[in-house]
Steps between C-alpha positions, in 0.01 A plus 500: 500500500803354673559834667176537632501147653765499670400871639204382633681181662711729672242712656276158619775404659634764682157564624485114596849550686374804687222405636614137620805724634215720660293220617769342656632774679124562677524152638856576593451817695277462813481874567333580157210287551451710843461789316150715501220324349680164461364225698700360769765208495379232730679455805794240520553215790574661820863525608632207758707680713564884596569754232727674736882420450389341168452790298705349216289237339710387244767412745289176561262517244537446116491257223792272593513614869403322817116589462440552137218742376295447185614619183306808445664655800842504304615869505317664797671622719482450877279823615197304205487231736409689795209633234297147472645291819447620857659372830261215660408741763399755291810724603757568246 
């Protein structure tokens, strides 16, 4: 009885752990939810200033750097950002 318990404890959580791991990395990853047949992210706040010679985002950008991002963009890397924010003239 012990055995069996314990067996099926294991398996609820491991199943728990992978799909909070899964869920978590869908929110995480900006070019999954572009994929076919997903809807759309919404678009971010346009960019201030010119994209071009500030192709490195994370140079001024980050969570203890001059202009901080939120939280939930902890991770990406600087060609996501390009994916939800555009230039203020449209050009990027």
């Amino acid at each position: 009885m012990r055995q069996a318990y314990s067996t099926q404890l294991a398996w609820v959580t491991g199943i728990l752990v992978l799909f909070i791991a899964g869920t978590f990395a869908l929110i995480q990853s900006p070019e999954v939810l572009e994929s076919p047949g997903i809807i759309a992210v919404t678009v971010g706040q346009p960019v201030p200033h010119p994209v071009e010679g500030h192709e490195h985002c994370s140079s001024c950008h980050g969570i203890k750097e001059m202009k901080p991002y939120p939280i939930n963009h902890l991770g990406w890397n600087d060609q996501s950002c390009t994916k939800c924010h555009e230039a203020a003239g449209g050009e990027l």
